[in-house]
Each structure stands twice: as C-alpha cells, then as structure tokens.
C-alpha positions in Angstrom: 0.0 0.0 0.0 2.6 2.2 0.9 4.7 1.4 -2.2 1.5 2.7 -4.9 2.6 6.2 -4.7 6.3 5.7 -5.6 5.0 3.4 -8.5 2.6 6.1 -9.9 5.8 9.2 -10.1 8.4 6.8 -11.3 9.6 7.3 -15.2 8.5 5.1 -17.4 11.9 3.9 -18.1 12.4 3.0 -14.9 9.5 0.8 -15.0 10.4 -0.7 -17.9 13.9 -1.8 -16.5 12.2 -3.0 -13.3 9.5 -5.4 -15.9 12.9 -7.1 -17.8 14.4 -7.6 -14.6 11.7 -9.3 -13.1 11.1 -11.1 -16.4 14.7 -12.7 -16.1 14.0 -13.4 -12.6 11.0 -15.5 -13.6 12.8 -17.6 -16.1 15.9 -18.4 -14.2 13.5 -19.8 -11.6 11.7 -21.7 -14.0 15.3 -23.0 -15.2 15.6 -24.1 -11.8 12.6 -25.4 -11.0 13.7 -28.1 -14.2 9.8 -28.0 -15.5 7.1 -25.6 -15.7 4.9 -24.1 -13.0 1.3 -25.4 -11.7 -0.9 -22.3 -11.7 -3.6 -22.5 -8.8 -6.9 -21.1 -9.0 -5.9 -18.2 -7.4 -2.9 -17.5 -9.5 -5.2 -18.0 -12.6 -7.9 -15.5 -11.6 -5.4 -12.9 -10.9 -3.7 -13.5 -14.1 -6.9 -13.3 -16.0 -7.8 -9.7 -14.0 -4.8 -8.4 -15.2 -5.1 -9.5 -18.4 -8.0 -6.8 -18.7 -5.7 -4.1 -17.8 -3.2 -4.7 -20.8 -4.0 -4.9 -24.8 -4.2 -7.8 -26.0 -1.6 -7.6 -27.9 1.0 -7.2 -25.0 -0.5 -10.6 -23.6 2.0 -12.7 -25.0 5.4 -10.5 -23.7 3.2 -9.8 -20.0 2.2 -13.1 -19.1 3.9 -16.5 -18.5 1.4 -19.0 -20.0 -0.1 -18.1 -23.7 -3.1 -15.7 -24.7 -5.1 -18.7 -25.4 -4.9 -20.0 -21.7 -5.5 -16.8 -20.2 -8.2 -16.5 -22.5 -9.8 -19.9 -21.3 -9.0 -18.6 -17.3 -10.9 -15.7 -17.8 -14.5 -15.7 -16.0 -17.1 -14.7 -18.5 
C-alpha cells in the first residue's frame, strides 16, 4: 500500500527496466525449478484480471502462459 505512490511518479523507463528484470528473474526460476509451473486457481484469476488491464496484444510478452490460456482462465 505504501509502495502505490512511488509506482505512480516513477519514469516510465524505470519501470520498464524494473519489468525485464523481473522477467529474467522469472525464467531463471523456471530454469531451476527443471519444469514448468502449476498455476492455482488463485494464481489463474489474478492473471486473468490483469489481463484486462493490458492490450491484448502485449499478452503474450506480460504473461507467462499463452493468450489462449488466459483467455480460457478468464471468467465470462
């Protein structure tokens, strides 16, 4: 909560850096982990509420399972 103000002033670029660090985070986990993740419920619902914050077309380079599954997560 206290960490939503700092997000909102931040450059852009900043943001951007933080998102491909994060990103390489993710996949050196996964290269760890020797297989890929099991999503839970909750992990899919979240997924498929942010998914309505982005374009579609950003989907595939946001998200760590394809458009199709989030698409299939999504509550109607």
């Amino acid at each position: 909560m206290f960490g939503l103000p700092t997000v909102l002033i931040r450059s852009e670029l900043s943001k951007d850096v933080e998102l491909l660090v994060l990103r390489h985070e993710n996949q050196v986990l996964r290269w760890q982990l020797g297989g890929r993740p099991r999503w839970g419920h909750a992990d899919r619902l979240w997924f498929a509420a942010l998914s309505r914050l982005i374009r579609r077309c950003r989907w595939a380079e946001a998200f760590p399972v394809t458009p199709a599954t989030i698409l299939r997560w999504a509550p109607l």
